[in-house]
C-alpha positions as CSV (number, residue, x, y, z in Angstrom):
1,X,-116.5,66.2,-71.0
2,X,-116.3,63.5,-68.7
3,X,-115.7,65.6,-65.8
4,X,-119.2,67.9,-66.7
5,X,-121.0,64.3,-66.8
6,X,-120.4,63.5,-63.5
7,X,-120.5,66.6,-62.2
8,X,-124.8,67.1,-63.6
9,X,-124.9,63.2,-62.5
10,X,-123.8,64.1,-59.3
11,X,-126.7,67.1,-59.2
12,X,-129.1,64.8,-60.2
13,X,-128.6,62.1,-58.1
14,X,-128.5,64.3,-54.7
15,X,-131.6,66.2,-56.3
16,X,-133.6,62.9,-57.0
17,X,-132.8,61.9,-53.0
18,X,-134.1,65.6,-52.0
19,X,-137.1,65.0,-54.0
20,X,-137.7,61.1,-52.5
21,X,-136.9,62.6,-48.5
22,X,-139.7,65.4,-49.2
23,X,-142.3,63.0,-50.4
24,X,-141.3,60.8,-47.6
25,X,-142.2,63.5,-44.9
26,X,-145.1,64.7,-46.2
27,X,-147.0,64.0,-43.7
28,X,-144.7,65.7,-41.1
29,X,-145.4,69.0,-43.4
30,X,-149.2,68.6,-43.3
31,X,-149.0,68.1,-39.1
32,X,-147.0,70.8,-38.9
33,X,-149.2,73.2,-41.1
34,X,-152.7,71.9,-39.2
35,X,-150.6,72.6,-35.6
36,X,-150.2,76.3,-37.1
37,X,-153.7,76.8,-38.7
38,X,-155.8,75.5,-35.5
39,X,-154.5,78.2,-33.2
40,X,-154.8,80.7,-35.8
41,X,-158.9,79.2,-36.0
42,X,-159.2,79.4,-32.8
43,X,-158.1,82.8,-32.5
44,X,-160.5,83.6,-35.5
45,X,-163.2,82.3,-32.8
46,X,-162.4,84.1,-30.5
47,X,-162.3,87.1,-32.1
48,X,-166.0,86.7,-33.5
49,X,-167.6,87.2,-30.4
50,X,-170.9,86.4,-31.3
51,X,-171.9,83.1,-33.3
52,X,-175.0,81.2,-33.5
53,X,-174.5,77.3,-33.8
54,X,-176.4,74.6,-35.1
55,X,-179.8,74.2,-33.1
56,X,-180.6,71.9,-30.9
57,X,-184.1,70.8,-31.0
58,X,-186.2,74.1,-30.9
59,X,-183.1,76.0,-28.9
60,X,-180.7,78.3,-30.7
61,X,-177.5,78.1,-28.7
62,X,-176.0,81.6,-28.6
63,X,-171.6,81.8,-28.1
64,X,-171.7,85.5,-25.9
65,X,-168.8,88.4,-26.3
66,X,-165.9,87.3,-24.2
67,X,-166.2,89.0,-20.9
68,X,-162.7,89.3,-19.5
69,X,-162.0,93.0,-18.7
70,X,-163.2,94.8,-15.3
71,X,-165.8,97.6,-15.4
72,X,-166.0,100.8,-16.4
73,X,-165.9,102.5,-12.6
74,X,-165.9,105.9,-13.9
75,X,-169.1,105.7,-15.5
76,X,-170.5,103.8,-12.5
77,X,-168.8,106.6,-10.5
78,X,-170.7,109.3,-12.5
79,X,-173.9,107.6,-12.1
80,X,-173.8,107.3,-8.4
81,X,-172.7,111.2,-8.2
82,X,-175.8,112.0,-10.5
83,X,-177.9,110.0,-8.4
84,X,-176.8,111.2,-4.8
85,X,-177.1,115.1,-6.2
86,X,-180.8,113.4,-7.3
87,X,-181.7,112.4,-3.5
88,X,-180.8,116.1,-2.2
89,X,-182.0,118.0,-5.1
90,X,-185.6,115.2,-4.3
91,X,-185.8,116.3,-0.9
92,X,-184.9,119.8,-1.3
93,X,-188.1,120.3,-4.3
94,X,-190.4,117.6,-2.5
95,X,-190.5,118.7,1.2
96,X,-193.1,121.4,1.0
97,X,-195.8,119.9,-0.6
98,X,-195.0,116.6,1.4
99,X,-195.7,118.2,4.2
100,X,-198.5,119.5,3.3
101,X,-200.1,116.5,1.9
102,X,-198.9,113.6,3.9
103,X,-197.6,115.4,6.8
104,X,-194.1,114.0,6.8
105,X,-191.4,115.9,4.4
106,X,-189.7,113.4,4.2
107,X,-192.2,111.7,2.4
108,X,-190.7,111.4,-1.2
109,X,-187.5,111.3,0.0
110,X,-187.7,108.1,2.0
111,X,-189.6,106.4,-1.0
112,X,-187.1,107.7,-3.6
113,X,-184.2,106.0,-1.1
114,X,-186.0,102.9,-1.4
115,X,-186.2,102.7,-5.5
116,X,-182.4,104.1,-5.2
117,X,-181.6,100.7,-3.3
118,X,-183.6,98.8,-5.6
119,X,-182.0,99.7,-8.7
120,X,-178.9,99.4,-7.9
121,X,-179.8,96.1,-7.1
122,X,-181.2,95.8,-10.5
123,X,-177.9,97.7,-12.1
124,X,-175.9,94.7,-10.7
125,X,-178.1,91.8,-11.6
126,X,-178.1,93.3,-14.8
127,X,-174.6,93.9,-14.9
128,X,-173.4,90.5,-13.9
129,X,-176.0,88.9,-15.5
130,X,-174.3,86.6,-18.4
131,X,-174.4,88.3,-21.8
132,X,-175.8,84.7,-22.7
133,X,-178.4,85.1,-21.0
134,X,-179.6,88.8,-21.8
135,X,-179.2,88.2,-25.8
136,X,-182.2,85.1,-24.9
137,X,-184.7,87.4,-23.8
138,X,-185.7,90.0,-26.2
139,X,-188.6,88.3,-26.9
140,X,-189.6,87.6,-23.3
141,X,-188.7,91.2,-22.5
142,X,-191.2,92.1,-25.8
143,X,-194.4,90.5,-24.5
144,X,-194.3,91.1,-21.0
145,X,-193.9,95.1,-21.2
146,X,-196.6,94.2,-24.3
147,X,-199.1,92.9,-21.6
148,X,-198.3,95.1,-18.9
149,X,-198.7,97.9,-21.1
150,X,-202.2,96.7,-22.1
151,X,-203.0,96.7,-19.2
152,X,-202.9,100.3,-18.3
153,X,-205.6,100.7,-21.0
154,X,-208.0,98.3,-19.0
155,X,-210.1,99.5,-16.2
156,X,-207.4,97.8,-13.5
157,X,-205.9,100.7,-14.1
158,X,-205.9,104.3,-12.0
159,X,-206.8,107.2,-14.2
160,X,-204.1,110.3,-13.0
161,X,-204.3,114.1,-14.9
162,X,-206.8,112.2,-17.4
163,X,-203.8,109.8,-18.8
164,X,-203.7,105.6,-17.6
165,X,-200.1,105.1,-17.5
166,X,-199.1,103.0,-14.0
167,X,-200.1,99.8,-13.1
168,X,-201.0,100.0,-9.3
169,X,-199.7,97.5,-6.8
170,X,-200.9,98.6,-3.8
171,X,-197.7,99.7,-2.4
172,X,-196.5,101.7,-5.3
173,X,-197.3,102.0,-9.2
174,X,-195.3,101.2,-12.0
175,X,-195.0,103.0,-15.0
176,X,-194.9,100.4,-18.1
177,X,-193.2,102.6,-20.2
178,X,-190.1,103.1,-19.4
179,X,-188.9,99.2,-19.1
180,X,-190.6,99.1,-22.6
181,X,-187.8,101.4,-23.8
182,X,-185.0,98.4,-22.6
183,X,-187.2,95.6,-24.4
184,X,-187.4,97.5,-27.4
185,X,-184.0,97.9,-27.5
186,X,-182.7,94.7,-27.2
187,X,-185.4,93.5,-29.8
188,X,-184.2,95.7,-32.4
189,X,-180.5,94.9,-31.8
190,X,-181.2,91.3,-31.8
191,X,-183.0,92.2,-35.2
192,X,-180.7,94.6,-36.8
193,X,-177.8,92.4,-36.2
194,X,-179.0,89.1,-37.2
195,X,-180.5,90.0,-40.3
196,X,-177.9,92.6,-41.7
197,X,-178.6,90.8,-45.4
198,X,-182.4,92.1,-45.3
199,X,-181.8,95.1,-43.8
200,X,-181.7,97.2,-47.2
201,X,-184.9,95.3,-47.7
202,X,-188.6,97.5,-47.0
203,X,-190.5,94.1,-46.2
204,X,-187.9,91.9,-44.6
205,X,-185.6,95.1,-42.9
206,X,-187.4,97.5,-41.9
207,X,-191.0,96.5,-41.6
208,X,-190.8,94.1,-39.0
209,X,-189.3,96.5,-36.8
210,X,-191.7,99.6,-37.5
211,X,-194.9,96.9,-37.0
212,X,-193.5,96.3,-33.8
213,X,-193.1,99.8,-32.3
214,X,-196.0,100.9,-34.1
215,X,-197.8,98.3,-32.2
216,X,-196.2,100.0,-28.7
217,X,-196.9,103.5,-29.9
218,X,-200.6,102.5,-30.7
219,X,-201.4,101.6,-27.2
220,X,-199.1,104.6,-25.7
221,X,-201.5,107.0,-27.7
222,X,-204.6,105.4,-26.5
223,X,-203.6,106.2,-22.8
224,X,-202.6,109.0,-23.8
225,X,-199.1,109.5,-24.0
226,X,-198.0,111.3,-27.0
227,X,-194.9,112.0,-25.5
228,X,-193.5,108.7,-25.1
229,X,-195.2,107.2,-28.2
230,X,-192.7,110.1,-30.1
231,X,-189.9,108.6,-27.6
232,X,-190.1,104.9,-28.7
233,X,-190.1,106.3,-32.4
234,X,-187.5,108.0,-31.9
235,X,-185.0,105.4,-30.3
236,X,-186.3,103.4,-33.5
237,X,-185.1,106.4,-35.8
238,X,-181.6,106.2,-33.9
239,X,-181.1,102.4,-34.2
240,X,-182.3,102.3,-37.8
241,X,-179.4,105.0,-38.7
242,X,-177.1,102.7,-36.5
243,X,-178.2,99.6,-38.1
244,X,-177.3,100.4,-41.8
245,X,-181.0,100.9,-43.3
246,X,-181.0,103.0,-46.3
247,X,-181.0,106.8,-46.7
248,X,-183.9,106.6,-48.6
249,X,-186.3,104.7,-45.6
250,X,-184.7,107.3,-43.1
251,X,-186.0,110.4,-45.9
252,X,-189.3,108.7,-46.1
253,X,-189.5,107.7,-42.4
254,X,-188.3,111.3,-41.7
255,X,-191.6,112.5,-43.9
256,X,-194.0,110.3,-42.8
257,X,-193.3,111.0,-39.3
258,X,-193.6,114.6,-39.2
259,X,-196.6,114.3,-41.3
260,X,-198.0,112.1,-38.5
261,X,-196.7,114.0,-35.4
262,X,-198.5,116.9,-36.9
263,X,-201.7,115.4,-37.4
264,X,-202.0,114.1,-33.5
265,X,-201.1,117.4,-33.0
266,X,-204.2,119.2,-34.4
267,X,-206.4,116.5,-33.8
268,X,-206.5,116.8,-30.1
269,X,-207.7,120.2,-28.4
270,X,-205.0,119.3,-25.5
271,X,-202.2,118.7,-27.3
272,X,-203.0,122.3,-29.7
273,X,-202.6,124.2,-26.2
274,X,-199.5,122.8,-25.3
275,X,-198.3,123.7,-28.7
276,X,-199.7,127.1,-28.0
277,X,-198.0,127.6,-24.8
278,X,-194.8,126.5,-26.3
279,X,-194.9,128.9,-28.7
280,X,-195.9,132.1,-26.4
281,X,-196.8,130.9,-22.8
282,X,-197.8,134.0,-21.4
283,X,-200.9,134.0,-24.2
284,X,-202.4,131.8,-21.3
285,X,-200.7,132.5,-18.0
286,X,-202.6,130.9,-15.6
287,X,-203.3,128.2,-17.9
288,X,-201.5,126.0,-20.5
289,X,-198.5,128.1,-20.1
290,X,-198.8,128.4,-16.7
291,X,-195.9,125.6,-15.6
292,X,-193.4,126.6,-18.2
293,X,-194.1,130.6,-17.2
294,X,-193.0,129.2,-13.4
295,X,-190.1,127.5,-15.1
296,X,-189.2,130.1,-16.4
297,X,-189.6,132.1,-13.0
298,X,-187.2,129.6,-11.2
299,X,-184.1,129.8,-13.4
300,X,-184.2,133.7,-14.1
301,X,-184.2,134.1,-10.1
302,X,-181.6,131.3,-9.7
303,X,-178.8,133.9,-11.6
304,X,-175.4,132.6,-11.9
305,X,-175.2,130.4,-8.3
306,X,-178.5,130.2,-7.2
307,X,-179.9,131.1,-3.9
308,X,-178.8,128.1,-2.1
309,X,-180.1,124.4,-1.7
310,X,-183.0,124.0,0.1
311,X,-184.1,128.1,-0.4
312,X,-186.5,128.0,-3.7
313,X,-189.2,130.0,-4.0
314,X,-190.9,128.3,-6.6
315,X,-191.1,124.6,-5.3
316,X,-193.6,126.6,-2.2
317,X,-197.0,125.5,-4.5
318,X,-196.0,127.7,-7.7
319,X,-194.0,124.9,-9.9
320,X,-196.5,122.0,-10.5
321,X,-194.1,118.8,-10.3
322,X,-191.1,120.3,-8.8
323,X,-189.6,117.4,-7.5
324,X,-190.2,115.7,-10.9
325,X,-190.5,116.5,-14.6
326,X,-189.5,120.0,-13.4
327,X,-186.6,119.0,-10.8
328,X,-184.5,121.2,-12.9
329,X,-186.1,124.6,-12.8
330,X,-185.2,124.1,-9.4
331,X,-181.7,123.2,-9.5
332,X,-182.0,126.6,-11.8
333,X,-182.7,128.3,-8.8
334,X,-181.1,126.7,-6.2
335,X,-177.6,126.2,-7.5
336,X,-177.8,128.6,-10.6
337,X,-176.6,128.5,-13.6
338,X,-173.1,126.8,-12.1
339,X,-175.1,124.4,-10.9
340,X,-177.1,123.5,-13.8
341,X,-173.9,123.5,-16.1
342,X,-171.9,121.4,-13.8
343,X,-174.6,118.7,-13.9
344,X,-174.7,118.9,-17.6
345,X,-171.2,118.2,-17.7
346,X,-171.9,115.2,-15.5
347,X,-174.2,113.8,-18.4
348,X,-171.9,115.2,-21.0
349,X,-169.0,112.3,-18.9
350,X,-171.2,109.8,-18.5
351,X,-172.9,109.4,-22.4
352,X,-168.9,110.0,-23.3
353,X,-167.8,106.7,-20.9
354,X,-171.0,105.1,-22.9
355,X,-170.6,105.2,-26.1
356,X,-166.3,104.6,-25.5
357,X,-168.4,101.2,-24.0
358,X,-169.7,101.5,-27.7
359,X,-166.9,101.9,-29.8
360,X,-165.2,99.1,-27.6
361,X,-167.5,96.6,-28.9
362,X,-167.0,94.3,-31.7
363,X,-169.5,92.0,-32.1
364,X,-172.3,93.7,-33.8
365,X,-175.3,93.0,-31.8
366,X,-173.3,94.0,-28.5
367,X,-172.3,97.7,-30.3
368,X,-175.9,98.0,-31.0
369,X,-177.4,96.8,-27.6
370,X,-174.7,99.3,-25.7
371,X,-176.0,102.5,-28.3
372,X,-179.8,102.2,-27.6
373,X,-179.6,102.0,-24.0
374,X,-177.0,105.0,-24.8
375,X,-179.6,106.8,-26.7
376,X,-182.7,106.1,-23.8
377,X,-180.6,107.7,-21.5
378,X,-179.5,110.9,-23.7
379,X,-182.7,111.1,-25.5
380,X,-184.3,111.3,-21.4
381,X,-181.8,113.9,-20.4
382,X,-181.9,115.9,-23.3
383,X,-186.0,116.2,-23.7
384,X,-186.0,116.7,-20.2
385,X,-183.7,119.7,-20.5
386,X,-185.6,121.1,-23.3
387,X,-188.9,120.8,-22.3
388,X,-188.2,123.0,-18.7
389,X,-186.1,125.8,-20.3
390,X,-189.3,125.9,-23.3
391,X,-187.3,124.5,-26.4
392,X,-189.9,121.8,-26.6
393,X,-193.6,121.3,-26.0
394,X,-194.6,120.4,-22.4
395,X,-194.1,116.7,-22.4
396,X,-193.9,114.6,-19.0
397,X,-190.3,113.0,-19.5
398,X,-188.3,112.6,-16.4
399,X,-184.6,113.7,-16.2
400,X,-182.7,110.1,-15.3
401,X,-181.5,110.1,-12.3
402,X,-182.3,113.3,-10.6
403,X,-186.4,113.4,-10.7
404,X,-188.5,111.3,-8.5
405,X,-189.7,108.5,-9.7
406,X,-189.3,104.5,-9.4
407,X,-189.9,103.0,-12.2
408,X,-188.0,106.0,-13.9
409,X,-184.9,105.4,-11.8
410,X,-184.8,101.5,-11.6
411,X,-185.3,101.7,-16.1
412,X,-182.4,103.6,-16.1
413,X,-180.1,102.0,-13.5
414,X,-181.2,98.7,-15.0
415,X,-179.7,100.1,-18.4
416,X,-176.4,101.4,-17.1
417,X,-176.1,98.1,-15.6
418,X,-176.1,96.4,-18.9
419,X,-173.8,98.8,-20.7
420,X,-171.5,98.1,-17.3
421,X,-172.1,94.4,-18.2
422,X,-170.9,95.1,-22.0
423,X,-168.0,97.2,-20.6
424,X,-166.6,94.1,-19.3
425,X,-166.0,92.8,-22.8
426,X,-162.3,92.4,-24.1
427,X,-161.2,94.8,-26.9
428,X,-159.7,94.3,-30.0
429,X,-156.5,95.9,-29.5
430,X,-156.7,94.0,-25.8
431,X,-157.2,90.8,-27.6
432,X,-154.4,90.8,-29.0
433,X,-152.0,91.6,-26.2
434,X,-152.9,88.5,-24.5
């Protein structure tokens, strides 16, 4: 008995000292669990790439995506192959009727030359350009393209194939339109990803967006410029799916759209003829369905590999704007249908090496930033491509990259510039290997 009494005394006495040296390092046990929990929170800030702080004053201070990683060369590789197959393909369509006009065929080649070395001077602004500092201006980007747009609706200016869409400087013109497709992009990704909680919302979700391209398409159809106004509704379509609205808004937007495409449709005599000439061109050969009849003309005599650079028929006075909208139709014939399908894959590369800059982002507003700029330049490309071999309506939409143009080309190196900006941008899986 006396044995089992000291024995529990003993296990109580060394388990009443255990009890008095844990109390007494207590505070040890908290320092050591606040030295383990602040890397772990600053980890947890790092990985959430994009916070908004507590304002200062009127100014929202905005933490940008970590940008650690190099660029993606192979899409900037891609580009510059697109675009130095654009300057030959430019001066190969464009030398005829430069020469006949401005007697110098080298004309639209020397200017295109010039917008090539100013956009990729824009490309790298924009790509170095601190993410900081492009998730500040989406406003700033919204109402100046606002203005300059309403502008080409004033008397300033020039009035070309009965549309007002360029601004003339003297020097050159600019063309509104297509740096409206950038700010309306990084509006509604500034939108979409800041107000996820409102997004399922009509009023609060997906109002505020529609005013706002609804406002842009208003002035684009008052130009005219159907075309683009069915553009900018478009990229709007693509970013709403993107930014989680409901099904139900898309099925109703989907409705109310078509029902409104079709009535601009039969509401203009113009736009009823191109509609006709898309359906059967050769009702009106030498009229509305007189271009896409000559498109036509180009790639059937193009074959499989063309009858060389530099020996189309077509761009002699046949193909109204070969070296532009229709840049294509000569390529058809040129370089055949190789050549045509090896450029296609060259898009095919480059919206692949896009959207892995896409996938690659974490942060929300940066994923959705990186798919409309995606989506301007496939939605371009593809249009283009259907509008030339007669799967659309005849719309003037440039294909990026290859047709003349400068405010065209500098839009669209401006927005592979920022997706090469995003691309710099750590990963997750990169994160964590640091």
């Amino acid at each position: 008995m006396r044995s089992d009494f000291a024995s529990q005394r003993d296990f109580l006495s060394r388990y009443a000292s255990a009890a008095k040296s844990a109390a007494e390092n207590e505070p040890v046990s908290e320092k050591i669990q606040k030295s383990v929990k602040e890397p772990v929170h600053e980890t947890v800030e790092r990985k959430n790439v994009y916070t908004q702080r507590p304002k200062a004053g009127n100014e929202e201070i905005v933490t940008a995506p970590v940008q650690k990683g190099p660029f993606d060369w192979w899409l900037f590789t891609i580009m510059m192959t697109l675009l130095a197959v654009g300057l030959v393909m430019v001066l190969s369509a464009s030398s005829i009727v430069a020469e006949h006009t401005f007697h110098d065929k080298y004309y639209f080649f020397k200017r295109q030359v010039l917008y090539a070395f100013l956009g990729i001077l824009c490309l790298w602004g924009a790509a170095l350009a601190p993410i900081r500092l492009i998730y500040r201006i989406h406003y700033w980007a919204l109402f100046i393209t606002l203005f300059l747009l309403m502008l080409t609706v004033t008397p300033l200016a020039p009035t070309i194939n009965w549309a007002r869409r360029w601004i003339n400087l003297g020097f050159a013109s600019v063309q509104p339109m297509e740096f409206v497709k950038i700010a309306l992009v990084l509006y509604l990704a500034y939108f979409m990803s800041t107000k996820q909680e409102q997004m399922r919302t009509f009023w609060r979700g997906v109002f505020p967006p529609c005013l706002v391209t609804g406002l842009y398409c208003a002035i684009l159809l008052v130009q005219p410029d159907f075309g683009s106004a069915i553009v900018l509704a478009g990229i709007l379509f693509f970013m709403c799916i993107a930014g989680g609205i409901r099904w139900t808004f898309i099925a109703w937007s989907l409705v109310l759209g078509g029902a409104s495409i079709a009535f601009l449709a039969i509401s203009a005599p113009y736009r009823m003829e191109r509609l006709k000439a898309f359906l059967d061109p050769f009702q009106d050969p030498s009229g509305a369905g007189y271009q896409l009849i000559q498109s036509f003309y180009a790639f059937a005599s193009g074959g499989l590999f063309g009858v060389g650079v530099g020996a189309s028929q077509q761009k002699m006075f046949y193909l109204p704007e070969a070296h532009n909208d229709f840049i294509m139709s000569v390529i058809g014939e040129e370089m055949g249908l190789f050549g045509v399908t090896l450029i296609m894959l060259l898009f095919a590369c480059l919206f692949w090496r896009c959207f892995r800059v896409v996938l690659a982002q974490e942060e929300m507003r940066a994923r959705l930033s990186t798919f409309g700029l995606t989506a301007i330049l496939a939605i371009g490309a593809l249009t283009n491509l259907a509008v030339v071999t007669g799967m659309l309506p005849p719309k003037g939409v440039a294909m990026p990259l290859l047709s003349y143009g400068g405010s065209n080309l500098v839009a669209t190196m401006i927005s592979i510039g920022l997706i090469l900006n995003f691309s710099r941008t750590v990963s997750k899986s990169e994160k964590q290997t640091e």
